[in-house]
C-alpha positions in Angstrom: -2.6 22.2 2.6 -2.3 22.2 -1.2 0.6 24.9 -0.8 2.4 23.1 1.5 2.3 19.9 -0.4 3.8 21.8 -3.8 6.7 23.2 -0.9 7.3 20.1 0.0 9.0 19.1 -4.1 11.3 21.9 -3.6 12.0 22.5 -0.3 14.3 20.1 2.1 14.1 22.0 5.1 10.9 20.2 6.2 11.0 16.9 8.1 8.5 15.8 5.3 9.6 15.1 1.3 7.4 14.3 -2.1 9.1 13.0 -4.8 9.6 10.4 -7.5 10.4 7.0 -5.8 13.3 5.8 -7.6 14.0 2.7 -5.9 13.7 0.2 -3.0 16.0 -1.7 -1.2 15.3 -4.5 1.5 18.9 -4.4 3.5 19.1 -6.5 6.7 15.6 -5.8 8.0 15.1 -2.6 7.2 13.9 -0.9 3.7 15.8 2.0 2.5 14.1 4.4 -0.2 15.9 6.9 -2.8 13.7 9.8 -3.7 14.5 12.2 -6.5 13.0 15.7 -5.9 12.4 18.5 -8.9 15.6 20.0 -7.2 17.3 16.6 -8.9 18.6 16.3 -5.3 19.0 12.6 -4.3 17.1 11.8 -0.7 17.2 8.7 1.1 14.8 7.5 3.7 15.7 4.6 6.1 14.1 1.9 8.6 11.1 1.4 6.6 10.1 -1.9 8.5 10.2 -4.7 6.1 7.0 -5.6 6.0 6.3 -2.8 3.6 9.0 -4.0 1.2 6.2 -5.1 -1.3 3.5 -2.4 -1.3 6.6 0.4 -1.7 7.6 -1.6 -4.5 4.8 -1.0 -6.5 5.5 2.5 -5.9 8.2 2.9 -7.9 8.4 5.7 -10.3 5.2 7.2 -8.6 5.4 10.1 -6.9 4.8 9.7 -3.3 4.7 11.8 0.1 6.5 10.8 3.2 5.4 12.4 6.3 7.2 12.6 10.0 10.4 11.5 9.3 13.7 12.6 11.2 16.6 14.2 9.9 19.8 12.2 9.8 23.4 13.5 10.1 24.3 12.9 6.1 23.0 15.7 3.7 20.1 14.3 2.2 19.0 11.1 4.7 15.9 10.6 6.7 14.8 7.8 8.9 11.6 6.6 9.6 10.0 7.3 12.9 7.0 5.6 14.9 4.9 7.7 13.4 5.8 8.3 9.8 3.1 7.9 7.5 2.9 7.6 3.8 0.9 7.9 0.5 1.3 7.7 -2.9 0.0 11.2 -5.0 
């Protein structure tokens, strides 16, 4: 598991990131997160629901794991799925 975590910071092929939380943005009830990755590629993850506006918040400038997500059409975007889980590292 410890392998596939360290992948995970400079790989994008995986429906699963780690990286430094850069910011957080509540937009029209959804939350939409900008990652940067050791690659200094830009990642953004969308439809966080916004109920979990606050807690990601405090995550800012931690590096955190997002698990489960699904690839969107743009280079570099994710959104949330039902499943998607999260933790800070």
């Amino acid at each position: 598991m410890l392998f596939f975590l360290e992948e995970l910071k400079s790989n994008i092929n995986y429906k699963d990131i780690i990286g430094i939380l850069k910011s957080v943005q509540y937009m029209a009830m959804e939350t939409l997160l900008l990652f940067r990755q050791i690659l200094l590629i830009d990642i953004t993850v969308r439809n966080f629901v916004s109920d979990k506006y606050n807690q990601l918040v405090k995550f800012i400038g931690n590096e955190i794991a997002v698990f489960n997500l699904r690839k969107n059409s743009e280079e570099f975007s994710y959104f949330v799925t039902l499943t998607t889980i999260y933790e800070k590292r």
